[in-house]
N, C-alpha and C positions, 0 to 999 in steps of 0.2 A: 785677683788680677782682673781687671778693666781696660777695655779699650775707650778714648774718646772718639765719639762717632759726629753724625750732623746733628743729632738731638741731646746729645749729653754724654752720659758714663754707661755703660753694659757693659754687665760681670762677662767674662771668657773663662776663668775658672777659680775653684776656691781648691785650696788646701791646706791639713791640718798637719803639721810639724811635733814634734815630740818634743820637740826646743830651734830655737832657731840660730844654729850652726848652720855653717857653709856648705859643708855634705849632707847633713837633711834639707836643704832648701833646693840643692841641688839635685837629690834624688827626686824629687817630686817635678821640679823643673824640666827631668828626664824623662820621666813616665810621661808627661803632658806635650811633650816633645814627639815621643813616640806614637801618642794617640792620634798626632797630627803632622804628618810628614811635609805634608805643603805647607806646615808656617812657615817663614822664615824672619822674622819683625826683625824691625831694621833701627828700630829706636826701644828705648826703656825708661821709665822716669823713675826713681826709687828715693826713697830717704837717705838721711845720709846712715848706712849703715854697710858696714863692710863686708857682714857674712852675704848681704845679700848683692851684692855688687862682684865678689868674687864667684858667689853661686853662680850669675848671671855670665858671668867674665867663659867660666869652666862650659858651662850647656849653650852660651849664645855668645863665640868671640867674637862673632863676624860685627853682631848689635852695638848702636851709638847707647852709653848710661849715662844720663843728664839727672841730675841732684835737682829732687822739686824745689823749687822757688819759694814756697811758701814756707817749708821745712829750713831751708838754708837760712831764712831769713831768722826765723823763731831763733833758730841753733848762734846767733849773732845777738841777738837783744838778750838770750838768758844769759849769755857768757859773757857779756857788758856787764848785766845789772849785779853777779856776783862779787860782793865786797872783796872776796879773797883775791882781787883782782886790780886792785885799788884804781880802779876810774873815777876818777868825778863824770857829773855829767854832762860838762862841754865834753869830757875826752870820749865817753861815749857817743856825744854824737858826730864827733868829728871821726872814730875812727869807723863806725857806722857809715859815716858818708863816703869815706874813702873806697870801702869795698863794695859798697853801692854801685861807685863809678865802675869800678872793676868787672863788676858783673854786668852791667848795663852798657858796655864798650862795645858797639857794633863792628868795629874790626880790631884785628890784632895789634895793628899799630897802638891802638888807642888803649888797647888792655895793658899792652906794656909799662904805656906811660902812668897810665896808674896805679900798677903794679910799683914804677918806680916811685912815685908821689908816695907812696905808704911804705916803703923800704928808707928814703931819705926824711919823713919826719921826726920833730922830736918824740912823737907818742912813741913809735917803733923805737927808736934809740935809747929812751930812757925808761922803758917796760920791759924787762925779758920777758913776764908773760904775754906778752903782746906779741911780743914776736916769735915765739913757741909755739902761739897759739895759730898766727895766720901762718905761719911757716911750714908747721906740722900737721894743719887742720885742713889749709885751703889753698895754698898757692901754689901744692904740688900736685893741685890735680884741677887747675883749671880748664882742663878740655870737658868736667864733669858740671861746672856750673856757670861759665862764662859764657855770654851771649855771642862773644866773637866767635867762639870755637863751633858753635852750632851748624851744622849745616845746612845749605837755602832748602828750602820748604818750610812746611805747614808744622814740623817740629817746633818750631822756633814761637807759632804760638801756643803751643804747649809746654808751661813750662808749671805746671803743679798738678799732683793726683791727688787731689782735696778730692775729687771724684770717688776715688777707693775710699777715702772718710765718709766723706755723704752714705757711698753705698752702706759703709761697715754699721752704721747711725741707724740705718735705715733696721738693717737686719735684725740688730743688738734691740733696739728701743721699739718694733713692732711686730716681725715675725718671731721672734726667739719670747716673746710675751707670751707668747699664747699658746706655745708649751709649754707646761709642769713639770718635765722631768727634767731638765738639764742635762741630758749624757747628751753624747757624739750622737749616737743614733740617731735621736732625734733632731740636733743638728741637721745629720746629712739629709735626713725625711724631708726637714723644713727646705733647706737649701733644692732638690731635687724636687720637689713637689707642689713647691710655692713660691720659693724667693724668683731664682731662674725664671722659671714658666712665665712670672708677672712682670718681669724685667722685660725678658724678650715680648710680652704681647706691649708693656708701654711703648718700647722701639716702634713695633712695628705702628702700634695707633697712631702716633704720633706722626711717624711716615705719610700715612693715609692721612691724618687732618690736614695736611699741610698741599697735597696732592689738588690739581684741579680734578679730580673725577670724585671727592668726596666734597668740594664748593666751588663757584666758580670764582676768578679773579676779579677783582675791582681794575675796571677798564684803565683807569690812569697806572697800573702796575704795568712795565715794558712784558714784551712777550718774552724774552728773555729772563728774567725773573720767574718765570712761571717754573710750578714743581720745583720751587729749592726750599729748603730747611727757611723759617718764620725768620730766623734771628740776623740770618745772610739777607734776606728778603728787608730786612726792613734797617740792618746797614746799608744797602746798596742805596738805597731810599734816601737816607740820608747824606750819602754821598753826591746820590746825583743833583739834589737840592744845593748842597753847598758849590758843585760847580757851575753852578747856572750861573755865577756872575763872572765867568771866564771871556775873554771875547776870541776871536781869529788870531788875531795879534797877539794873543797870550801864548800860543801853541805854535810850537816847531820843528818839523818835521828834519831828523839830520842825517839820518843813516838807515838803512834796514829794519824795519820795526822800532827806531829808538826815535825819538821826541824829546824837544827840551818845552818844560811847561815854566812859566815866570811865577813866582812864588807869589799868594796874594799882601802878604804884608810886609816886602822886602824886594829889595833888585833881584835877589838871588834867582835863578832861573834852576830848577831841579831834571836831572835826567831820567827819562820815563823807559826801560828797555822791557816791552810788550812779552820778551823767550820766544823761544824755539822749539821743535818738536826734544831736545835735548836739555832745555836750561830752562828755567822759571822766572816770570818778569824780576824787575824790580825798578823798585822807586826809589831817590834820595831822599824824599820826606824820610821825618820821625815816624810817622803813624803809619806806613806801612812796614819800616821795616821793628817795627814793635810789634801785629799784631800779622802782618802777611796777607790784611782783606784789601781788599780794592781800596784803594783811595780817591779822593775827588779829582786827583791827578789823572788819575787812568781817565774818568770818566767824560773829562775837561776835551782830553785828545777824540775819545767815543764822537761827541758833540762837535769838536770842530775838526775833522779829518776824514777819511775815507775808511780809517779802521774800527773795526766795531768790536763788542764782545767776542766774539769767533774769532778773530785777528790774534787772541793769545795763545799763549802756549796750552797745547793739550794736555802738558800736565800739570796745570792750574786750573782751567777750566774746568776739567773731569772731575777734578778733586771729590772724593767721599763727604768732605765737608761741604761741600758747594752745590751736591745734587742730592736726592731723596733716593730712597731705596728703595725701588720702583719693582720689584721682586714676584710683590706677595700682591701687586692689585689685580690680580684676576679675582681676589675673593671679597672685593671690596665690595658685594651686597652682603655676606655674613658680618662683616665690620660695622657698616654702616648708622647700624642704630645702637651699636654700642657707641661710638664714637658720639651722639646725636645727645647724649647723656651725660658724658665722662667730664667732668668738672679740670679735670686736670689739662686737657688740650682745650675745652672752651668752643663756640662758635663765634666769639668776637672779635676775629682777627681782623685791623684794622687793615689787611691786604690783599683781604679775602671779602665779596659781598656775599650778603644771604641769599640763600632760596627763596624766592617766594611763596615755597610751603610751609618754612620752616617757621616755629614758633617763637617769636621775636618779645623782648621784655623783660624787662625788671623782676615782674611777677614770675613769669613762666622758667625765667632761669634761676631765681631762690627755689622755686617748689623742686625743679628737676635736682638742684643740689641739692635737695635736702631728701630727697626721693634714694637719692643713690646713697649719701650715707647713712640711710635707715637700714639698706639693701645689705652694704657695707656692715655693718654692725652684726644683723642678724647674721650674716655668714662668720663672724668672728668669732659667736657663740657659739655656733655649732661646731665650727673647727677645734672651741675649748672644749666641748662636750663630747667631742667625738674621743680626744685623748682622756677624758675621764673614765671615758667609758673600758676604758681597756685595764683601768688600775682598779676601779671600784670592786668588790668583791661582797659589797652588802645588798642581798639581794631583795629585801623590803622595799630599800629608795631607791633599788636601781625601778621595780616595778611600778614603783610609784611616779616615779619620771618618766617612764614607758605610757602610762596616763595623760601623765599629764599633757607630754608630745602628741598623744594621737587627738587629745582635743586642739592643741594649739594647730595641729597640720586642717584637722576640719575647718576651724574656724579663718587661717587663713587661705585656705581652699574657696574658701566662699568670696575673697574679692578677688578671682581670678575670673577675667569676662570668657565668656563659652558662645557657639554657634556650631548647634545641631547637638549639643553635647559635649563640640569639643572643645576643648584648653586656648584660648587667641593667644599670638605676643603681640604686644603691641610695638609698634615702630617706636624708638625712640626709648627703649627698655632695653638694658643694658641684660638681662634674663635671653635675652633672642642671642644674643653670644654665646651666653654661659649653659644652657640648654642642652640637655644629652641628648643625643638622635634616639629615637624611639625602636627598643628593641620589641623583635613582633618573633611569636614564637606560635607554634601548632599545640590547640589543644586535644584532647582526647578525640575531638568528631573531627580534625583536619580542620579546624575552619581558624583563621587568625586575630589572636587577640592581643592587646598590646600590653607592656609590663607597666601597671598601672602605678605600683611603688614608685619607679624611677621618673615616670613619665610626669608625674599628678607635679610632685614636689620637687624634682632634679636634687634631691640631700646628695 
């Protein structure tokens, strides 16, 4: 289970099923319910599968279940291309098209109608599996994958958990590698001890690189833009570029917070309604109400009006989508130099400038990425050696490897820089994260030494 957040997918929780019936998904659905009394989620996106929709139905009736997008569509081209179904392939794509419209009908009206367009065809008419198939498969549960039935907000651009894919990808083809044993157990190890923990610290990196307290912004980014998630940041960006060929004349102020703006390649004039501390804007364009981000519309009005960003509704504004998760920077100096490294967030955000400490180039960013996956790597082996070591029972090559480790810790003991004796991190080493705090313990004359094992090598 995954939430989409401002940065991507984070797992919220995994669990394992003995089969996936209604009442095992649902018990689990309970327990996870119980661990957490304040959820109450208001939406769900699932495949199309029934145990798991009635699970959800039974532990969360109050929650909207919307059929991912991506799933829907798959579950339509396989059932087209099946011979036993006799399509050719105009009929497939014609009747493809039709439920396209269907799904893609931003009001009811409009779902109707092409509800009705595919009930009076000849495809329908002269295919019983065709109409067995949309009948019994999808037209009786339109409020689960129609774009009209959707409720206004930020649901509505959500409409696939390819995210739970990615994540399952992720799990299956990297961390599940590098255990040997395959039972649950080690499942749940991996899961509690590595998947999570790494989930949660990209959130939060990611948060932070994006933040001005970890770079500053490039002056021509509005202040308003500042501290939101890169991908809103540099929509916005492009919206506001596209409305710059607006004039006064284009914009019309008619009512209470509502605007009519003139379309740029048509008479049509499109109605802009900014919300309320109650309702959420909206636009007649396509492109907001497809994806629910600002349009060049909004930002048309920004530029010739007296209303600005802050003029919308607080509950658009606010959006989790729309601001960073400003939570965890009070510890943005323990962050800081791992982020300075991390290949995955980057320093080259075109809406972000550099430091001018920072080490800038070509050169200097292949070496730091190649620094970090060597870093990478070697903690991969060790993670493999550590589960070896728990199965191995030969104690020749277990000792023999006990060797051969304590040269390998010497020798890379020696490129680690010192002052006065001691261990440096250096800035910009992603080790100044990962780094155990140095436990200090009394030895026999009371005087304090520190635990050299843990401290030398952080294993």
């Amino acid at each position: 289970m995954v939430v989409r957040t401002n940065v991507g997918y984070t797992p919220v929780a995994t669990f394992i099923c003995e089969s996936e019936t209604t009442a095992h998904i649902a018990e689990a659905l309970s327990i996870i319910k119980e661990w957490n009394l304040r959820w109450k989620p208001r939406f769900f996106m699932i495949d199309y599968s029934e145990p798991e929709y009635q699970a959800l139905q039974d532990v969360f009736p109050e929650a909207h279940k919307y059929v991912c997008s991506f799933h829907r569509e798959q579950a339509w081209i396989r059932w087209c291309r099946e011979g036993k179904n006799q399509l050719t392939t105009d009929n497939q794509h014609h009747l493809l098209k039709m439920l396209r419209d269907i799904a893609t009908a931003n009001s009811k009206e409009k779902c109707d109608k092409g509800i009705h367009i595919l009930r009076s065809s000849k495809l329908y008419a002269s295919n019983n599996r065709v109409k067995a198939y949309t009948e019994t498969r999808w037209l009786g549960i339109c409020q689960r994958w129609c774009r009209a039935y959707a409720l206004p907000g930020f649901n509505v651009s959500v409409t696939t958990n390819n995210g739970v894919e990615a994540l399952n990808r992720t799990l299956k083809q990297f961390y599940l590698k590098l255990t040997t044993t395959n039972t649950v157990s080690s499942l749940a190890e991996t899961l509690v001890l590595d998947f999570i923990p790494d989930q949660l610290m990209s959130y939060t990196r990611k948060n932070y690189a994006f933040s001005s307290q970890y770079k500053a912004y490039n002056p021509q980014v509005p202040a308003f833009l500042h501290d939101r998630p890169r991908a809103f940041v540099k929509h916005c960006l492009t919206k506001i570029s596209a409305a710059a060929h607006y004039k006064s004349k284009d914009v019309q102020k008619v009512g209470e917070n509502i605007f009519q703006v003139k379309s740029e390649n048509s008479l049509q004039w499109y109605e802009v309604f900014l919300g309320d501390s109650k309702s959420f804007p909206k636009c007649q364009c396509a492109a907001f109400m497809e994806n629910f981000m600002p349009c060049k519309h909004l930002f048309a009005i920004f530029a010739h009006s007296d209303a600005t960003w802050n003029s919308l509704s607080p509950l658009y504004k606010n959006s989790a989508y729309f601001n960073l998760d400003l939570s965890f920077l009070s510890k943005e100096v323990q962050y800081k130099s791992c982020l300075r490294d991390d290949q995955e967030v980057g320093t080259g955000s075109p809406v972000q400038q550099e430091d001018e400490t920072d080490i800038s180039g070509e050169e200097a960013s292949t070496c730091n990425r190649y620094i970090h996956s060597t870093q990478k790597c070697l903690r991969e082996k060790l993670k493999v050696l550590q589960d070896l070591s728990f199965l191995s029972s030969d104690v020749d090559v277990m000792s023999n490897v006990i060797s051969q480790l304590t040269l390998a810790c010497a020798e890379l003991e020696q490129t680690i820089p010192r002052e006065s004796q001691l261990p440096l991190h250096q800035s910009g080493k992603k080790s100044a994260l990962l780094s155990t705090a140095s436990k200090k313990e009394k030895d026999e004359k009371g005087k304090t030494v520190k635990d050299d094992k843990q401290n030398r090598y952080n294993l």
